[in-house]
C-alpha positions in Angstrom: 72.1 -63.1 78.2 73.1 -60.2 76.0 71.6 -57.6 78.9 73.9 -59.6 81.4 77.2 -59.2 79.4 76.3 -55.3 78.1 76.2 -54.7 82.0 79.1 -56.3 82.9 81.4 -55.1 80.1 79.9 -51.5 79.4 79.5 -49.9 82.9 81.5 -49.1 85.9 78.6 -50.6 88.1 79.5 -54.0 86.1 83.0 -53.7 85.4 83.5 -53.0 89.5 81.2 -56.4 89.7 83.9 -58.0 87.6 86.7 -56.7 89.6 85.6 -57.0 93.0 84.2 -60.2 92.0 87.9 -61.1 91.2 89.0 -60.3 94.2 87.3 -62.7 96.0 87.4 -65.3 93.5 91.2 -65.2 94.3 91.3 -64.7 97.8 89.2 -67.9 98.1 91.5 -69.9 96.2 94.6 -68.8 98.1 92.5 -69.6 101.4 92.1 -73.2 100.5 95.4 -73.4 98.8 97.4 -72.3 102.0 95.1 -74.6 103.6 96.6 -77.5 102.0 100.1 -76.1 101.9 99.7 -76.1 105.7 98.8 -79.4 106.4 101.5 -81.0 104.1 103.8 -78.8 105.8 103.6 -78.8 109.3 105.5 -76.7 112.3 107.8 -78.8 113.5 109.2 -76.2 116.4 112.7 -73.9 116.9 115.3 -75.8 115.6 118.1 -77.4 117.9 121.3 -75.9 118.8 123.3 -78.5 116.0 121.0 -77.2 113.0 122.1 -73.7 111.7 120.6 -74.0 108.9 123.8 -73.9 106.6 123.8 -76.8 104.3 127.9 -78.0 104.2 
């Protein structure tokens, strides 16, 4: 275990391991987040000629 973290916190080879790793870590979470958002939220087309979008 103490090889493991030596090579993740004392080299570039592990530090780019952390980073990269990251990355992806957070990409996937915002995938599945939007994928929720998404599905609560759904398209519901342009909106009609009445509806400017001002709130009066």
């Amino acid at each position: 275990m103490d090889g493991i973290f030596t090579f993740l916190f004392s080299t570039r080879a592990g530090l780019a391991v952390l980073f990269f790793g990251g990355i992806v870590i957070i990409g996937i979470i915002a995938f599945v987040t939007e994928k929720r958002t998404h599905q609560m939220y759904v398209d519901r087309g342009p909106a009609s000629e009445d509806e400017d979008g001002w709130i009066l």
